[in-house]
SEMARZA-742761 format. One record per residue (C-alpha): x, y, z; residue in three letters; residue number from 1. Coordinates in steps of 0.05 Angstrom, whole numbers. Example, Ala and Ser with C-alpha at 12.3 -4.5 7.8 and 13.67 -1.06 7.14 Angstrom:
% residues 2
       px       py       pz   seti   tidren
      246      -90      156    ALA        1
      273      -21      143    SER        2
END
This chain:
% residues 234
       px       py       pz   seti   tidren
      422      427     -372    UNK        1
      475      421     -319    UNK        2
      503      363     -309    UNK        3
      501      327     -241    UNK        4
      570      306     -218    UNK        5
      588      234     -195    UNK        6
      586      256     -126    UNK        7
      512      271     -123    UNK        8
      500      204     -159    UNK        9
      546      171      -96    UNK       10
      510      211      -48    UNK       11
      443      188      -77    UNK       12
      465      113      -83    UNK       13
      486      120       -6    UNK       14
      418      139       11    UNK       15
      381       97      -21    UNK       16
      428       31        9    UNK       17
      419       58       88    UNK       18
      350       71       73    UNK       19
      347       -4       50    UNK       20
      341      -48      110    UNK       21
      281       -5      127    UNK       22
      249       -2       56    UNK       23
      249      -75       62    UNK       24
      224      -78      135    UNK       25
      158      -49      108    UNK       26
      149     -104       57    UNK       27
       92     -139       96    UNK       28
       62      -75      107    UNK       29
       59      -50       41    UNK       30
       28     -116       15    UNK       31
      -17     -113       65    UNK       32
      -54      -42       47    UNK       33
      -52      -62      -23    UNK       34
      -87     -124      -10    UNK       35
     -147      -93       33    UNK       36
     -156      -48      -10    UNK       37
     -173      -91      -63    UNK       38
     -215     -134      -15    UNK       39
     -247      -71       12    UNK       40
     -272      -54      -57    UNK       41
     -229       -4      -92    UNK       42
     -197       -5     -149    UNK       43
     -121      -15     -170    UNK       44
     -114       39     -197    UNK       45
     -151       77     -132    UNK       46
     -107       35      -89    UNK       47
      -49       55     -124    UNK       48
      -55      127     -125    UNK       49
      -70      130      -55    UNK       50
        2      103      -39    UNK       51
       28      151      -99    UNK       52
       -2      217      -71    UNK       53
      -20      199        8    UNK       54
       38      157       18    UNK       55
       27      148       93    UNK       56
       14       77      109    UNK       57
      -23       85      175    UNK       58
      -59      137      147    UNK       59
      -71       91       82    UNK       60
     -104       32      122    UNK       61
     -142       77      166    UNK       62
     -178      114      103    UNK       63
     -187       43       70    UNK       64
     -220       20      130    UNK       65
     -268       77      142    UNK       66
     -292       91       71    UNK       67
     -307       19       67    UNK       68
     -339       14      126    UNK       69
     -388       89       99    UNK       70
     -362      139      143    UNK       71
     -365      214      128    UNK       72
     -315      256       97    UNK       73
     -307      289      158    UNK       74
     -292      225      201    UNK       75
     -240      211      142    UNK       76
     -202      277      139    UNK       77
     -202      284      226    UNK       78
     -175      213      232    UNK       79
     -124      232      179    UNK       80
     -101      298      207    UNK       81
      -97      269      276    UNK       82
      -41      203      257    UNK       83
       -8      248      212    UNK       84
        5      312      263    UNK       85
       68      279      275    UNK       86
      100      299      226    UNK       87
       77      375      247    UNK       88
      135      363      297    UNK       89
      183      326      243    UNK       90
      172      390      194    UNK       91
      194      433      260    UNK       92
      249      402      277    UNK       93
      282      395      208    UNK       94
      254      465      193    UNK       95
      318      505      223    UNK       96
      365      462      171    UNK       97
      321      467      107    UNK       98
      302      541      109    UNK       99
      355      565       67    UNK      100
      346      514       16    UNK      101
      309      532      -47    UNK      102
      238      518      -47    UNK      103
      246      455      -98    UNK      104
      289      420      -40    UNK      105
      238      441       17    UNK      106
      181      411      -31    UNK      107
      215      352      -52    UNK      108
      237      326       14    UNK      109
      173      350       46    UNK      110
      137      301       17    UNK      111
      182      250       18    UNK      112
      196      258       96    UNK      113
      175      196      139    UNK      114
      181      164      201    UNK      115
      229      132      164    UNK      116
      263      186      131    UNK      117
      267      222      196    UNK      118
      292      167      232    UNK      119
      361      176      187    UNK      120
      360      257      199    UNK      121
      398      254      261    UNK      122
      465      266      238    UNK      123
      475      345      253    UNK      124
      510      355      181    UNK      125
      444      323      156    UNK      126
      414      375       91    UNK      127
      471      422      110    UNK      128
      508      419       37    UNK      129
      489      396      -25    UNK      130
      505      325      -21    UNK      131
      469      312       38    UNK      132
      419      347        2    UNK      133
      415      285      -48    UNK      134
      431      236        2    UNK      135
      366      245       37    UNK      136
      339      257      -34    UNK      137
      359      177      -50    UNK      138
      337      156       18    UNK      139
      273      178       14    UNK      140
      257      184      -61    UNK      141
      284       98      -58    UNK      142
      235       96        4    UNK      143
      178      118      -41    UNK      144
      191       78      -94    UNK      145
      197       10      -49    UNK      146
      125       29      -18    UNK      147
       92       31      -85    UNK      148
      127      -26     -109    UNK      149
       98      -63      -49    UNK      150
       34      -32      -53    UNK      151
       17      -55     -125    UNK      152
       55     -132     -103    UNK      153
       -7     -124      -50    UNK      154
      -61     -107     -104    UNK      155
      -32     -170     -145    UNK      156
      -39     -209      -78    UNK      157
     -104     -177      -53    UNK      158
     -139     -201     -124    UNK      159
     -113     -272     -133    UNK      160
     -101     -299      -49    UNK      161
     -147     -298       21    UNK      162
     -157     -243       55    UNK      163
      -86     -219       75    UNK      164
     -103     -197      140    UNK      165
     -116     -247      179    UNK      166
      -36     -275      173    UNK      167
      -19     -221      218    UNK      168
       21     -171      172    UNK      169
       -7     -110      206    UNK      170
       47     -127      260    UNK      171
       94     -109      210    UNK      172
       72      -45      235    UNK      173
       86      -43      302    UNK      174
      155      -70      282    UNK      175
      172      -22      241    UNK      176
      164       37      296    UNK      177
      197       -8      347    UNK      178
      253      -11      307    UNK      179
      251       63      292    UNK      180
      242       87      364    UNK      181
      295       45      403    UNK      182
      358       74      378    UNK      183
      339      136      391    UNK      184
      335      116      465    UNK      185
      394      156      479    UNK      186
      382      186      548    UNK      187
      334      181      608    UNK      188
      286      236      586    UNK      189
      281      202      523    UNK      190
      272      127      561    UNK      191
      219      163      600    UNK      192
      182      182      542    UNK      193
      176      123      509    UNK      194
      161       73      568    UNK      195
      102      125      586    UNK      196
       76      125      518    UNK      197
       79       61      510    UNK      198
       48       39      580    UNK      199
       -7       86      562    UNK      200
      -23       70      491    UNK      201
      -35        4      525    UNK      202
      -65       24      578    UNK      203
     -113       64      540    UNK      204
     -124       12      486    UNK      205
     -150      -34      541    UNK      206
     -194        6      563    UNK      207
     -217       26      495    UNK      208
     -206      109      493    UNK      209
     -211      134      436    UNK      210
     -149      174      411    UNK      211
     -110      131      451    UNK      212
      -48      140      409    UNK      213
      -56      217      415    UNK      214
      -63      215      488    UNK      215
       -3      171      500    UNK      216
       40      210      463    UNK      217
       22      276      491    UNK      218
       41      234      554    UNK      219
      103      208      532    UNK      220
      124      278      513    UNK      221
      104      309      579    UNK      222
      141      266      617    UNK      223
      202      265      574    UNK      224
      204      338      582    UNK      225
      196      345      656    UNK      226
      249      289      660    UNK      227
      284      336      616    UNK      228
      284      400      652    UNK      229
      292      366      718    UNK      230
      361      329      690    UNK      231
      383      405      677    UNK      232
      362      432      744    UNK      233
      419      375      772    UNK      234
END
């Protein structure tokens, strides 16, 4: 077996320490799922293995919640779908710089592609040579292994303490995102898109619509792009 040169083993050490401050950042979060899912009635091992294999958080909580609370398959599997089509859009934007990677690569970081992991994508060398390659291999694959870590810390928690969720650790959550989406803020369109999301989602959440999230962002992403085309038009 070939052996993997002390660059790759830099590259992957430099991933996993940028990816850091944000493994950390979803502490609460992590601890929280674990915790209602124990307190919702599954097992630790059940709530385990959906953080192994799903590893989604929204999409976590949202399952937890629902099969608790008897709905169908169906309901389970839409709901899921619709939070996760984001990363429909993450898979087609990275999809012009992985395609002539071997299939092991496109798995790999496939499923280990997050908000998160996206969120550190930006750089337009990002996946272009080998060490990137294993860079975003130790930021994501570090990522992974902080969420379960977290998760089973919240099964401990979830078994032993009061109900988690009513110290407020779900806005560990919106946190998260806020901190994901504001340095991107790079330009009016992008400005545009994000205070009409966000005025919406509110909007919308007031009002109680369901798919609130989905019609905000749709929203946002409308009027980002006809800020967009307009800016070029100038």
């Amino acid at each position: 077996m070939k052996k993997v040169s002390h660059p790759f083993y830099s590259a992957l050490g430099k991933g996993a320490l940028d990816m850091l401050p944000l493994s950390l950042a979803v502490l609460p979060w992590g601890i929280l799922f674990g915790s209602l899912a124990i307190q919702r009635g599954f097992t630790w091992l059940e709530a385990q293995a959906l953080s192994a294999i799903t590893f989604g958080g929204a999409v976590q909580i949202m399952a937890v919640e629902l099969m608790a609370d008897g709905a169908s398959l169906f309901t389970v599997l839409f709901s899921a779908f619709v939070i996760s089509s984001r990363h429909f859009l993450y898979g087609l934007t990275l999809r012009e710089r992985l395609k002539t990677q071997p299939l092991r690569w496109r798995l790999s970081l496939g499923f280990l592609l997050t908000d998160e992991l996206f969120a550190l994508s930006g750089h337009r060398r990002a996946y272009k040579s080998r060490l990137r390659l294993f860079y975003a291999l130790g930021a994501g694959g570090s990522f992974y292994l902080a969420w379960n870590a977290w998760t089973f810390i919240g099964i401990i928690a979830g078994a032993s303490l009061p109900d988690l969720t009513e110290l407020g650790l779900d806005f560990a959550i919106a946190a998260t995102f806020i901190a994901l989406v504001v340095p991107s803020i790079k330009s009016l369109s992008v400005l545009v898109a994000v205070l009409v999301a966000a005025v919406c989602s509110v909007t919308f959440e007031l009002m109680d619509i369901e798919l609130s999230l989905v019609f905000s962002g749709l929203l946002g992403m409308t009027a980002g792009f006809t800020v967009a085309q307009w800016e070029r038009l100038q």
